[in-house]
C-alpha positions, 0 to 999 in steps of 0.5 A: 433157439435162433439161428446166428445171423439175424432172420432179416438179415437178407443177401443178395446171391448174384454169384455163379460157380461154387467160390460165390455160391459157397459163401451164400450158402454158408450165409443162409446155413447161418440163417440169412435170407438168401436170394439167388438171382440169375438171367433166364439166358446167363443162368448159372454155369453151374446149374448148366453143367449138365444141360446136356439133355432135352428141355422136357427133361429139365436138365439144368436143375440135375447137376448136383454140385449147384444143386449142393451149393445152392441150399438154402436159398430163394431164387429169382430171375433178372436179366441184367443187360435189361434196364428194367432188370437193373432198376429192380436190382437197385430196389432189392438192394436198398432193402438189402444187408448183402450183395454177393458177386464173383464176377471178373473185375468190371463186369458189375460196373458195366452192368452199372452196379458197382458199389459206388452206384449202390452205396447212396441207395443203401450206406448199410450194404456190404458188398462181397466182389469175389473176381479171380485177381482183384481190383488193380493190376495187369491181369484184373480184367481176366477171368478165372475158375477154380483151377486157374486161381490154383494154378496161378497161386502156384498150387499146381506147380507143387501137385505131382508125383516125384517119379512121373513124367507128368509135371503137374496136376489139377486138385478139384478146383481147390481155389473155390471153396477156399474163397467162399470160406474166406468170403463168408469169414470177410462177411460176417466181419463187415456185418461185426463192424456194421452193428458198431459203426452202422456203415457198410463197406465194399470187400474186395476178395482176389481169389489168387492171393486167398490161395497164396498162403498154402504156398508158404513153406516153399516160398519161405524156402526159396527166400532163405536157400534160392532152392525150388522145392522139389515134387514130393507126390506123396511124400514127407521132406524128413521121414519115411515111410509116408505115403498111399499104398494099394491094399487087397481088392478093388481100388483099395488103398490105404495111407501111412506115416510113421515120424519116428523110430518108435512108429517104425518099430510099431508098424512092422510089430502090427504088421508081422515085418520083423524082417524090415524092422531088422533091416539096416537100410531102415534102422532109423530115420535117416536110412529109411529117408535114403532109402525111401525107394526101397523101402515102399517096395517093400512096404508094397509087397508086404500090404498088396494082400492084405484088406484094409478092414485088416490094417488100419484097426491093427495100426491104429491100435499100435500108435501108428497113422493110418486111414482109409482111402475112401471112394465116395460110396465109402464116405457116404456109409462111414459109420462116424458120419452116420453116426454124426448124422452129416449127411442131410436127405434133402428133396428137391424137386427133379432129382427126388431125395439126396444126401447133402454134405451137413454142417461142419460146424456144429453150434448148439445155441444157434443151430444151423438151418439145414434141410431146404433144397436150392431153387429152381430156376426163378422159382420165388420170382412171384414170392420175392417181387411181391412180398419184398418189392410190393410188386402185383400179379399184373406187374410180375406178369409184364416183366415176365413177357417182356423177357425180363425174369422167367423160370425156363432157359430163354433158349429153350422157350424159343424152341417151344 
C-alpha cells in the first residue's frame, strides 16, 4: 500500500513555531519528503523553548511541542543571511514541489527568496507563505504568534467567564494549529491543480482571517441587532444547565448540558434530585435559563461529592451529555485511545522513547507514515547536500567551516 502523496514529492519546511511546522508535518504523515531547514543561530524558537540548560546537556532538542511537530522530517542547516546559504536553497528549490515558510511578510524577500525570485527556477513550486496578517495593508509588516492571531481575530474577546473580573483569556495559541490545517488543506490543492495544469503557485495563508470565521455568530449577531455578544464562561445562550462542574477528589471535574426538558428530567432521575426536578424555578427551559445562577448552586452541591467514575456512566445511559474533564495524564490512559492506538512511542535520540499524538484521520488505502522522530538539528545535513545536491564529503566540509550549516547552536561552539 502507498501512502497519499507521491514518495518524491519533496517540501521544503523553512517554517518555525507550530502553524508552518504543523503543515509540514501533516505533509510528511501524508508521505512527502519533508526537509526542515534552519540557521545553526535563528534556529527554531521552538526547538529552543526549553534551551535553558547547559550545552553538553543538548537542551535544544528536549522540547516536546518541536519535537512533536516536527516528525517526520529530515533537517538540515543553512544560514540565510549567508549567500552561500541562499544559493543552496535556490538549488534545493528547483528540485523541489513545496516551499513552507511562516515568516512575517517581507522577510523572504530580504533574504531574496520570495516567490517571483524562485518561480523561473522551478514554475512547478508551490510556495505556502503563512505570515500573521498577509500581504497588503497597514499591519502586514507585524509579527505575530498564535495568541496575537487569536487575539486579533477577536477570539479572546469572547474567552471569559460571565462572572469574573478578568476580562479575557488566552486559549493555547489557538491560531496556530488552525493555520497548519488550513495550510496543509491549501497544499494539497495547489498540488490537485498542479497534476492538471502543470503549474505551480504562491498561496498566500494570513493567519487573522484562517481564525476569523470561529467569530461568526457573534459578528452575524452584531450586524442583525447592533448587540455585543456578551461573555458566557461556560455556558449556553438558550438553555440550562451547561456548564463544568467540580466532582470528588483531586481536580475532578465533569462537564454537562441537557437541551431539553426531557434531558433535565433525565439528569435529576440518574442523579437522585427529584427535589430540583421538582422545583419551579426549573420546570422548563425558560426558568431554568432565568434561573441559571441558582440552578448550578444546586447542581454544585449535588455533584462535589460524587466520583466522576460514578456520573458520567449513569448520565450517559440516561441520554444525557456529559464527559470527563481530562488532565493529560487522563488522555494518555483513556481506554478509547488506547484501544485506538493513537498514541505512536516513538524514540528519538536525547529524550529516549515517548508518546506521540497519532493520525487523526485514518486511511486505510493509504496509511499514514507514522513512527520517525524529528531531527536533530542538522542532523541530514551530509544525507541531503549530497544525495539531492550531489555535493562531496569535501564541499559539505567547507560549508560546514565557513559557518554555513552545522549541527550545534552557533552560540554554543563558541563557547567551546
Amino acid at each position: 500500500m502507498s501512502a497519499s502523496l507521491d514518495k518524491n514529492t519533496r517540501v521544503l519546511d523553512l517554517s518555525m513555531g507550530w502553524a508552518g511546522p504543523l503543515a509540514g508535518q501533516m505533509l510528511a504523515e501524508m508521505g512527502a519528503e519533508v526537509i526542515k531547514i534552519e540557521d545553526t543561530h535563528y534556529f527554531d524558537w521552538w526547538r529552543g523553548s526549553l534551551s535553558m540548560a547547559a550545552p553538553e546537556m543538548q537542551p535544544i532538542e528536549r522540547s516536546a511541542p518541536h519535537n512533536t511537530a516536527n516528525r517526520g522530517k529530515l533537517g538540515v542547516t543553512l544560514d540565510l543571511l549567508h549567500p552561500r546559504g541562499v544559493e543552496l536553497v535556490k538549488r534545493m528549490v528547483a528540485r523541489a514541489d513545496v516551499l513552507v515558510e511562516n515568516y512575517s511578510a517581507g522577510v523572504m524577500k530580504r533574504f531574496g527568496l520570495d516567490y517571483p525570485v524562485l518561480a523561473p527556477l522551478n514554475p512547478r513550486l508551490i510556495m505556502l507563505s503563512m505570515p500573521s496578517f498577509g500581504y497588503g495593508g497597514p499591519e502586514s509588516g507585524f509579527r505575530g504568534y498564535g495568541n496575537t492571531v487569536e487575539a486579533v481575530a477577536g477570539v479572546t474577546g469572547l474567552t471569559r467567564y460571565h462572572d469574573n473580573d478578568q476580562p479575557y483569556t488566552l486559549s493555547n495559541a489557538l491560531g496556530d494549529p488552525v493555520s497548519g490545517l488550513t495550510g496543509t488543506f491549501a497544499v494539497l490543492a495547489a498540488l490537485h491543480e498542479r497534476d492538471r495544469t502543470g503549474k505551480g503557485q504562491w498561496i498566500e495563508l494570513a493567519q487573522v482571517e484562517g481564525v476569523i470565521p470561529m467569530l461568526a455568530e457573534p459578528m452575524l449577531e452584531y450586524q442583525l441587532t447592533g448587540e455585543i455578544q456578551k461573555p458566557r464562561g461556560n455556558r449556553r445562550p438558550d438553555y440550562a444547565p451547561h456548564g463544568i462542574y467540580r466532582c470528588a477528589g483531586d481536580e475532578a471535574w465533569i462537564a454537562i448540558a441537557a437541551e431539553t426538558d426531557s434531558q433535565w428530567r433525565a439528569l435529576t432521575d440518574a442523579l437522585g434530585l427529584a427535589h430540583l426536578r421538582d422545583d419551579e424555578r426549573f420546570a422548563d427551559r425558560a426558568r431554568r435559563k432565568r434561573n441559571e445562577d441558582a440552578l448550578d448552586a444546586e447542581l454544585a452541591r449535588a455533584i462535589v461529592a460524587r466520583a466522576v467514575e460514578e456520573i458520567v456512566p449513569a448520565l450517559s445511559a440516561a441520554g444525557v451529555y456529559a464527559a470527563p474533564v481530562n488532565s493529560a495524564p487522563a488522555v494518555l490512559g483513556d481506554p478509547q485511545l488506547a484501544q485506538r492506538e493513537y498514541f505512536v512511542p516513538i524514540e528519538r535520540a536525547v529524550v529516549g522513547t515517548h508518546l506521540y499524538p497519532g493520525a487523526v484521520v485514518r486511511t486505510p488505502a493509504t496509511p499514514a507514515v507514522q513512527g520517525v522522530a524529528a531531527p536533530l538539528l542538522g542532523e541530514h545535513n551530509a544525507v541531503v547536500f549530497r544525495d539531492l545536491l550531489g555535493m562531496s564529503d569535501k564541499e559539505i566540509a567547507e560549508l560546514e567551516a565557513a559557518g554555513v550549516i552545522g549541527s550545534a547552536p552557533r552560540e554554543y561552539r563558541k563557547v567551546s
